[in-house]
C-alpha positions as CSV (number, residue, x, y, z in Angstrom):
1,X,0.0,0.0,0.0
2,X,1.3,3.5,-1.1
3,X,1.9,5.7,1.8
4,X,-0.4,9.2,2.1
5,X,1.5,12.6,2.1
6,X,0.2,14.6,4.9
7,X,0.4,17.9,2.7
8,X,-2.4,15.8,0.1
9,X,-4.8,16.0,2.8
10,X,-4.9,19.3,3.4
11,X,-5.0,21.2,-0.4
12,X,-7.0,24.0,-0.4
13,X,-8.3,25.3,-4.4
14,X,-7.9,29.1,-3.7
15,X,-7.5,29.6,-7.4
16,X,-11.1,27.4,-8.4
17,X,-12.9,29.7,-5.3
18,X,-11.9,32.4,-6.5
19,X,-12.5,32.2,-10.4
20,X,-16.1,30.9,-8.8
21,X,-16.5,33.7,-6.8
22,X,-15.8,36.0,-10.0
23,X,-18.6,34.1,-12.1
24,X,-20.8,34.5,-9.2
25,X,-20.5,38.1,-9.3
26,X,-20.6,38.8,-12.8
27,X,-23.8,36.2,-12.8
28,X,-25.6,38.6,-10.4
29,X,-23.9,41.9,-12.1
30,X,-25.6,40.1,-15.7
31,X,-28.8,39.2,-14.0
32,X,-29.1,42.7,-12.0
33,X,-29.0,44.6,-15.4
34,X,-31.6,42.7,-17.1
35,X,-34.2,43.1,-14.3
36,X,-33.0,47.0,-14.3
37,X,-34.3,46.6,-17.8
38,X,-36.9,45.3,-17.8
39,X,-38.3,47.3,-14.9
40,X,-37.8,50.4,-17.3
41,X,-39.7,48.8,-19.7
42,X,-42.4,48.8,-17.3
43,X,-42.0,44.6,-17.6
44,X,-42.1,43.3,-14.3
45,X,-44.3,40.2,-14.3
């Protein structure tokens, strides 16, 4: 049986959380515009 590293246990993915944190934001920014929109329009539904 291969032996663990220690260090492999305990990898954190800073870089993935923070390039999903970015496409959260820019989701809501996207989503915040179109409802801005469309409550212009006078299309709120």
């Amino acid at each position: 049986m291969a032996k663990k590293n220690k260090g492999d246990d305990e990898f954190h993915p800073t870089g993935t959380i923070a390039i999903l944190a970015i496409f959260v934001i820019t989701l809501i920014a996207i989503w915040t515009t179109i409802y801005m929109i469309l409550v212009g329009r006078g299309g709120t539904l």
